[in-house]
C-alpha positions in Angstrom: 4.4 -41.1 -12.2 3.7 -45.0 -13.6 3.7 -45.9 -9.5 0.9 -43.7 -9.3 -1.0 -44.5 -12.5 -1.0 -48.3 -11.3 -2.3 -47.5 -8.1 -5.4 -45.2 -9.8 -6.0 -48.4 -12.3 -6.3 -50.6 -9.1 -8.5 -48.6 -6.7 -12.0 -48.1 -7.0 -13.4 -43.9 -6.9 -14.1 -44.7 -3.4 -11.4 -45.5 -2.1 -9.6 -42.8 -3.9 -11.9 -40.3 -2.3 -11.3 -41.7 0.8 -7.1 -41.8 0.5 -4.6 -39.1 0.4 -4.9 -38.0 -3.1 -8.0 -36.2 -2.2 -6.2 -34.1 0.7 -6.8 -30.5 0.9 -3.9 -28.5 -0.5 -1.8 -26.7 2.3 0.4 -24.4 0.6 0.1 -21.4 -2.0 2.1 -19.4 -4.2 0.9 -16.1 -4.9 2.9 -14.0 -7.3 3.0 -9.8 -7.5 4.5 -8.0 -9.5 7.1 -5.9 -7.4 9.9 -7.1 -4.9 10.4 -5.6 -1.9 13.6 -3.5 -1.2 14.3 -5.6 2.0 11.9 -7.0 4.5 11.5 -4.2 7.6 8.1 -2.4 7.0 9.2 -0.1 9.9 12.1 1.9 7.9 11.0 2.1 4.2 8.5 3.4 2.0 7.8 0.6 -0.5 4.4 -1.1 0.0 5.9 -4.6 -1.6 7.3 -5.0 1.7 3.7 -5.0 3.5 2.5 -6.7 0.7 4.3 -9.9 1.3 4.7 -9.3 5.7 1.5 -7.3 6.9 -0.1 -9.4 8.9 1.4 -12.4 7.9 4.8 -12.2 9.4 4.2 -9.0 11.6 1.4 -7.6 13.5 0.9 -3.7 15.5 -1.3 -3.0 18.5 -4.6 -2.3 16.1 -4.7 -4.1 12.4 -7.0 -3.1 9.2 -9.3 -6.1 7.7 -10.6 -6.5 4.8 -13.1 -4.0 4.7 -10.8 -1.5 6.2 -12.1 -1.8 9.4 -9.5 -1.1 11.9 -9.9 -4.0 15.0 -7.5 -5.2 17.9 -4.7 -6.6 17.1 -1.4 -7.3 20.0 -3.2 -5.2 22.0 -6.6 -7.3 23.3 -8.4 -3.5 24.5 -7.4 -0.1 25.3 -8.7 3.1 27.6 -8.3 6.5 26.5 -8.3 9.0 29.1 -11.2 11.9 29.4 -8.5 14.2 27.8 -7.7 12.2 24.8 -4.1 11.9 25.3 -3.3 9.3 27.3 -3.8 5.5 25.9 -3.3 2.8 28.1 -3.1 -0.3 25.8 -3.7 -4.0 27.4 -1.6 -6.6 25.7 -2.8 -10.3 24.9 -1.1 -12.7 26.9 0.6 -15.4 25.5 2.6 -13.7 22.4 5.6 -15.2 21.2 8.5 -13.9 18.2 8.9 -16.2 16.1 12.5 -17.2 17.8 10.3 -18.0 20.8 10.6 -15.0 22.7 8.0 -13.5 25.0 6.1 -10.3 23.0 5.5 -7.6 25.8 5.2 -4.0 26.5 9.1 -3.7 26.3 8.7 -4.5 23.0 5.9 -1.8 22.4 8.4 0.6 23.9 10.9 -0.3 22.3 9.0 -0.1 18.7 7.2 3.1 19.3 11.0 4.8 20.5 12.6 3.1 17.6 9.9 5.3 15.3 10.4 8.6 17.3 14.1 8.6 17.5 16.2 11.0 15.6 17.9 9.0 13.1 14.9 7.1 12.5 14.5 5.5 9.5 10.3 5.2 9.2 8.8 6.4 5.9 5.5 7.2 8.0 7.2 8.9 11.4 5.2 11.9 10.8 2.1 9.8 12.3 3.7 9.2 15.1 5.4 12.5 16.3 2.6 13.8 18.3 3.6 11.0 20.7 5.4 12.4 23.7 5.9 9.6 25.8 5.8 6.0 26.3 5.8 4.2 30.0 5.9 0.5 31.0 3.3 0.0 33.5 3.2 -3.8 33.6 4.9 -6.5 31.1 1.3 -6.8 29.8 0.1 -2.9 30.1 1.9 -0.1 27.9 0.7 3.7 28.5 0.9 5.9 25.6 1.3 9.8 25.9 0.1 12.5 23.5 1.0 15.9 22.9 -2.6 16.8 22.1 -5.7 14.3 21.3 -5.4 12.8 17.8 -8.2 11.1 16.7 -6.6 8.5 14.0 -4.2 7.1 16.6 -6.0 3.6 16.6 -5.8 3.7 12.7 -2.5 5.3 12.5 -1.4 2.3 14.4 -2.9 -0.4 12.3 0.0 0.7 9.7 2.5 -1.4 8.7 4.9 1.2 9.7 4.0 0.7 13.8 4.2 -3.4 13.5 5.6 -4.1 16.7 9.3 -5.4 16.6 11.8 -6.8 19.1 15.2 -5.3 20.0 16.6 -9.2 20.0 16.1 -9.3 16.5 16.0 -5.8 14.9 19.7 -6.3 13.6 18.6 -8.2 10.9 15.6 -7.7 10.4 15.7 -6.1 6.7 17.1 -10.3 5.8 15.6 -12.2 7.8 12.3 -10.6 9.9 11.0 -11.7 13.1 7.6 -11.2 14.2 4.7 -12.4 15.9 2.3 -13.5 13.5 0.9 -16.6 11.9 3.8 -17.0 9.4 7.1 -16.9 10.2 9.5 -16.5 7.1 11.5 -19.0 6.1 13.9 -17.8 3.1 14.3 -15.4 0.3 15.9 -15.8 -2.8 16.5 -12.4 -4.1 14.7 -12.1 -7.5 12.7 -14.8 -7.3 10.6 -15.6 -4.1 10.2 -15.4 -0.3 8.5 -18.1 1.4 6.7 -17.8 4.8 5.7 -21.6 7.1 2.7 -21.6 9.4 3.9 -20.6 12.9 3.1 -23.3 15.2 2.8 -21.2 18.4 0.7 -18.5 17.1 -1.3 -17.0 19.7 -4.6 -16.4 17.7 -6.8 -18.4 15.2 -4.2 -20.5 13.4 -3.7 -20.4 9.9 -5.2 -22.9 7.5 -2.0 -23.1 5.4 1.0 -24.8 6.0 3.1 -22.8 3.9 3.3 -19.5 1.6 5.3 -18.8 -1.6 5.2 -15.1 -2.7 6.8 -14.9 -6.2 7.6 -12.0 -7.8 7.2 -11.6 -11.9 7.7 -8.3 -12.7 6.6 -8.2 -16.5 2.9 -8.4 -17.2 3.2 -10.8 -20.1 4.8 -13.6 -17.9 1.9 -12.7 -15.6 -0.3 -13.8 -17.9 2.0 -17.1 -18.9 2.4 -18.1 -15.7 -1.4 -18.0 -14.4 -2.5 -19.4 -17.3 -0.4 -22.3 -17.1 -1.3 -22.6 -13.6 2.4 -22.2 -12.4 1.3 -20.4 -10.1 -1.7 -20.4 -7.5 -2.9 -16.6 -7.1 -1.9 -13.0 -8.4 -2.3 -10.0 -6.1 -2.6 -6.6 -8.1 -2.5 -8.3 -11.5 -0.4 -5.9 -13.6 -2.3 -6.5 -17.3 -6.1 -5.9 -17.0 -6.7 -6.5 -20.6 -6.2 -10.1 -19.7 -8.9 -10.3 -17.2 -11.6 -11.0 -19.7 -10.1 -14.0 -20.5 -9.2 -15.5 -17.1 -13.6 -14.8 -16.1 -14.3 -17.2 -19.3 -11.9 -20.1 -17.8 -13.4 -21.6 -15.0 -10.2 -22.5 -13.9 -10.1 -19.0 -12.4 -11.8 -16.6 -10.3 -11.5 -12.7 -10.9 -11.7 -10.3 -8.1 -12.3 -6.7 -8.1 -12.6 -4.3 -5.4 -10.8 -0.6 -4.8 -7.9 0.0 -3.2 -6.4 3.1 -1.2 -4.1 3.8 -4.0 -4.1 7.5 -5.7 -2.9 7.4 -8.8 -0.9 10.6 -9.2 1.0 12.9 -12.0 3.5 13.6 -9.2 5.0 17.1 -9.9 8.7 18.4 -8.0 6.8 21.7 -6.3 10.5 23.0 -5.1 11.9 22.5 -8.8 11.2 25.3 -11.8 8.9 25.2 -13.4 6.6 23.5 -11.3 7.3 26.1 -8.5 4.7 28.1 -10.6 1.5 26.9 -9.4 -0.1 28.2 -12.8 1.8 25.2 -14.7 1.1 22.9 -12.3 -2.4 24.0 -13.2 -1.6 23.6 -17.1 -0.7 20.2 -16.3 -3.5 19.2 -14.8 -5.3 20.3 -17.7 -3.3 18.7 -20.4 -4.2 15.9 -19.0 -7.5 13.3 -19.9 -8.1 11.2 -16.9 -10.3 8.6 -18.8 -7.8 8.3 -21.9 -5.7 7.2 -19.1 -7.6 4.7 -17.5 -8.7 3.1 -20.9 -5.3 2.9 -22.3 -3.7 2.1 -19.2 -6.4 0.2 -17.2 -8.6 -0.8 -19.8 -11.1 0.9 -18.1 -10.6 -0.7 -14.1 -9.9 3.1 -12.2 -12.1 5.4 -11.2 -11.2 9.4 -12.0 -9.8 11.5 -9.0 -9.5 15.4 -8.5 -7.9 15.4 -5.4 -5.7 13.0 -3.5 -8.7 10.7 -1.8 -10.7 7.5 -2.2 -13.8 8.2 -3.6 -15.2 5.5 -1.6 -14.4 7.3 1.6 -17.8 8.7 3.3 -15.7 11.9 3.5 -14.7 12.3 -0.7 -15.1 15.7 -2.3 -15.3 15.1 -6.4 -13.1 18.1 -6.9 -13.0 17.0 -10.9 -14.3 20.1 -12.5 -10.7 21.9 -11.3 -8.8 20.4 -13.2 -11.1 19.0 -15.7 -9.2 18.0 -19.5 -8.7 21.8 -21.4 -5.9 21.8 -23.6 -7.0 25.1 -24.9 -6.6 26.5 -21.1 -3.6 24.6 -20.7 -1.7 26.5 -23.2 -3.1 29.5 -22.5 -2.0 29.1 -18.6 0.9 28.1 -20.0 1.7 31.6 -21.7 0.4 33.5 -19.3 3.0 31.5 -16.7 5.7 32.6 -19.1 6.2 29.4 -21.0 4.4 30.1 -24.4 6.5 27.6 -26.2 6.0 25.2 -23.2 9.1 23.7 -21.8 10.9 20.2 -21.0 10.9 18.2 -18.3 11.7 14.6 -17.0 9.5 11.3 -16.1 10.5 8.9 -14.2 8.3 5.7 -14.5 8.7 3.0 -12.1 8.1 -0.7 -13.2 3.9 -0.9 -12.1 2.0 -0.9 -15.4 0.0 2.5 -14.2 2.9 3.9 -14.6 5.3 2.7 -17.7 1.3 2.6 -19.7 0.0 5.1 -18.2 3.6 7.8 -18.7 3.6 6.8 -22.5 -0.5 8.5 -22.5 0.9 11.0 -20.7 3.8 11.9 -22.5 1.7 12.3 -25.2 -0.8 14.2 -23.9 1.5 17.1 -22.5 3.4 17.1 -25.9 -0.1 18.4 -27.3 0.2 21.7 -24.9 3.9 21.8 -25.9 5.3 20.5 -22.5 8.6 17.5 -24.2 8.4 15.2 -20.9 11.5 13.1 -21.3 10.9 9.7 -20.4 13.3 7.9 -17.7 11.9 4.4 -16.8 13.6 3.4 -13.6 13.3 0.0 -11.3 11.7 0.5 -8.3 14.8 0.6 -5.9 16.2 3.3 -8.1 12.9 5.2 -7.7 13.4 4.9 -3.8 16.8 6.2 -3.9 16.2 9.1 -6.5 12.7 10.1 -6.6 11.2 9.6 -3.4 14.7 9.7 -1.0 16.6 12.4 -3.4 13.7 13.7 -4.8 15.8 14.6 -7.8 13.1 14.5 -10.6 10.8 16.7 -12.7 7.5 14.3 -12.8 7.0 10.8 -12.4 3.8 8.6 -11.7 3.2 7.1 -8.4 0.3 4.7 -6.6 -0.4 6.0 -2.8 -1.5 2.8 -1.3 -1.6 4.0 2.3 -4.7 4.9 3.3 -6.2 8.3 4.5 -2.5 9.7 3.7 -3.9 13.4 2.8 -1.5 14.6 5.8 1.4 13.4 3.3 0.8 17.4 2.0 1.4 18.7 5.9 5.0 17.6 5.1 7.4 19.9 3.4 9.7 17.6 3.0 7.7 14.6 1.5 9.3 14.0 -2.2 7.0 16.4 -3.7 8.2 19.1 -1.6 4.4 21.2 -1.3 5.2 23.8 1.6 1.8 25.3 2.5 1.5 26.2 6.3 -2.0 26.7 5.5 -2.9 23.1 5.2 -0.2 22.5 7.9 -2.6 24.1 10.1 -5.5 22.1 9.0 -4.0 19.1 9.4 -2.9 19.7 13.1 -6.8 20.6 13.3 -7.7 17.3 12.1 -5.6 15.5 14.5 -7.3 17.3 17.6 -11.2 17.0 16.1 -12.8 13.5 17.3 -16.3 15.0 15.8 -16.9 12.7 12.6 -18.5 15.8 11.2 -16.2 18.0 11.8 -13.7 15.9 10.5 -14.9 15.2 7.5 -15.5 19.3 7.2 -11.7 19.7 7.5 -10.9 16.9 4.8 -13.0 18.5 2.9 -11.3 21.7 3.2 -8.1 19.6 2.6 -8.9 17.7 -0.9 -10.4 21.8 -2.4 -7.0 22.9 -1.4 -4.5 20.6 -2.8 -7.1 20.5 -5.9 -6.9 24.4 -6.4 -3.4 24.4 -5.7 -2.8 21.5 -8.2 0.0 20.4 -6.0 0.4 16.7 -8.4 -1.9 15.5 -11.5 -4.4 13.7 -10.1 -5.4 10.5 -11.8 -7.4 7.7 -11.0 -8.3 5.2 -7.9 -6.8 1.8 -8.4 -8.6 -0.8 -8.7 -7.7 -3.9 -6.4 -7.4 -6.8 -9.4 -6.4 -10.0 -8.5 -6.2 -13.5 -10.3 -6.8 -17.2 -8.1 -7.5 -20.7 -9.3 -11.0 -21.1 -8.2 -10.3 -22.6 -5.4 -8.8 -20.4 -3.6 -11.0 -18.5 -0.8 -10.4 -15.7 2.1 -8.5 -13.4 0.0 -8.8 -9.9 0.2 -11.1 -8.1 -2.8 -10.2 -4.5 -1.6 -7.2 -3.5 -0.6 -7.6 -1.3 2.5 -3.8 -1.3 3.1 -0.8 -2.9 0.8 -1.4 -6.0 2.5 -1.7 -9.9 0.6 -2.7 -10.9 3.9 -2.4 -15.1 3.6 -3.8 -15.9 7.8 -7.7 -16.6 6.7 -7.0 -18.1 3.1 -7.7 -21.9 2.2 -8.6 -24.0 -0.6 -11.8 -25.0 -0.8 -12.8 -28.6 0.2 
């Protein structure tokens, strides 16, 4: 430190502008507030794994950007055939793993076979099942074989779930993950941090960063220490929104807010009594006040959802006014279900604030109807294993940041067990209509079922809320995917 304070006393401002203490920054640390399980995106369900990879470390065939456009990604083009169900992908040339390894249509196989087999691990397979076949042509030329057209292939593949992988490298991949992109990881300190490098070889526009910190600080208050005291460079999804006001008045900061894909959902166990009885789920629903929610919660950031869609979607249905707040109806529904003293349940809260805030609101608000939910707050691998893998829960609270994931209902199996082959049927409709109309007829249909049939509580849109030292530009305001993608941000000059 005194070396450096006797070199500012001897040299003029010019100078100093013109030497090295004046070069642009080349690394970040951005901090979230959940960990991931492991690091394979291709056999899990927790978004904190594409938060810190998608993009960054791996890349699929098509990508989302920013504004949720879906654009090519290792594949340069594609043809689809008059029929709809044959893709013939073109690969860019040039693509290496990070271990230096050639990317080619082997690997595409190999990823795409690795999704379909039977013991396959993917959280998202049931995108990818109406894929019969897929054939080699040429190391830079993969065919792809449907069972019937599906019109959200090229979106469906812009997933983190379909990143394209090598068989050289899958062994380890949930430790140490090798992909193709712009970053390749570098460690991970379990707990603490994983930190990606700029990959010299990269086949595309090269990232302006030399190197990436992701740090993960689970509790909101050291959120707010931390980015305050500057310890850190950017927070994706910051966890306390009451603090926001305060980092817009320091001009030390930038605020960003945008939407995200993330339904915010009363998730309710439709195999287990009593939410087999689709009249309490309908009490439920009723009990509960949306915008007490998002105040308490959210301090406000949220926007209210009947139905499990973005209301920023072109194809939304406000499907409110089912289950808008009653508590009056609620215990009457309740009575008439056979419950007139309501009954108790469980609620298992994983760590994101929406959820421990957002239960406690809850909790409260179904004790007013006579429903005693029993509050279990679990950490978020324990959620994986018990709620969403052994789906051995009454309710809990959950943020779906996939996008478009209303075919999540088609699956009986999905942790919230709904079993309705009549919106089975209308989402193998959906995958064989390419008419945008149409389409958006069907969703339609879709949102008014699982609405009427109150499969979950439906709660609120997430906002997208992120914290950055002013400096910091290219990041993402929305969130189109689960994605803190790192390969267009800089500081500024």
């Amino acid at each position: 430190m005194s070396h450096f304070r006797a070199l500012l006393l001897g040299a003029s401002a010019a100078s100093l502008i013109a030497g090295a203490a004046f070069a642009q920054q080349t690394d970040i640390t951005v901090a979230m507030q959940l960990e991931p399980p492991h690091l394979d995106p291709t056999s899990a369900a927790a978004g904190a794994i594409d938060s810190v990879l998608y993009s960054n470390v791996f890349e699929g065939l098509t990508r989302f950007m920013g504004d949720g456009s879906v654009v090519p990604g290792l594949a340069q083009s594609w043809e689809i055939s008059e029929d709809g169900m044959t893709y013939t992908f073109k690969l860019r040339d040039g693509v290496t793993f990070h271990d230096g390894s050639t990317m080619d249509a082997e690997d595409v196989k190999f990823t795409l076979d690795r999704i379909l087999a039977e013991d396959s691990a993917n959280a998202q397979k049931a995108l990818y099942t109406g894929i019969t076949g897929v054939t080699v042509i040429d190391p830079m030329t993969v065919e792809v074989k449907l069972a019937e057209p599906n019109g959200n292939l090229l979106f469906n593949l812009a997933w983190g779930d379909a990143v394209i992988v090598a068989p050289e490298s899958i062994d380890n991949i949930k430790q140490a993950p090798v992909g193709t992109g712009a970053f390749k990881f570098d460690s991970w300190t379990q707990g603490d941090k994983v930190e990606l490098s700029k990959y010299a070889e990269y086949w595309g526009t090269p990232a302006k960063l030399d190197k990436v910190t992701f740090k993960f600080i689970s509790d909101p208050t050291a959120a707010f220490a931390a980015m305050m005291a500057e310890d850190i460079d950017a927070f994706a999804s910051f966890p306390a929104p009451e603090n926001l006001p305060q980092f817009e008045a320091d001009p030390r900061f930038q605020v960003l807010i945008g939407s995200t894909e993330g339904e915010t959902i009363l998730a309710m166990n439709n195999k287990q009594a009593p939410f087999d009885n689709k009249m309490v789920r309908q009490a439920v629903s009723h009990a509960i006040d949306r915008q007490a929610i998002i105040d308490g919660a959210m301090f406000g950031y949220g926007t209210p959802i009947g139905t499990h869609f973005a209301p920023h979607n072109p194809a939304y249905v406000d499907e409110l006014a089912l289950s808008a707040y009653d508590p009056e109806q609620a215990k009457a529904m309740l009575a008439e279900a056979g419950f007139p003293d309501g009954f108790e349940t469980t609620l298992d809260l994983p760590p994101p604030s929406y959820a421990r805030r957002g239960g406690e609101i809850i909790a409260a608000q179904l004790a007013e109807v006579g429903i005693t939910a029993k509050i279990n707050n679990v950490e978020w691998a324990q959620w994986l294993e018990t709620v969403f893998k052994g789906k051995n829960f009454g309710m809990t609270i959950i943020s779906h940041t996939e996008p478009m994931d209303i075919a999540i209902y088609a699956n009986p199996d999905y942790y919230f067990q709904y079993d309705n082959p009549a919106f089975q049927e209308l989402m193998t409709k959906l995958n064989s209509t390419t008419d945008a109309a149409q389409r958006d007829a069907i969703l339609g249909e879709a949102q008014k079922m699982i609405a009427e049939d109150a499969v979950n509580g439906y709660l609120f849109q997430l906002a997208a809320l992120s914290v950055a030292k002013a400096g910091v530009q290219g990041l993402w305001t929305n969130a189109p995917t689960q994605a803190a993608d790192m390969t267009g941000v800089s500081w500024a000059e």
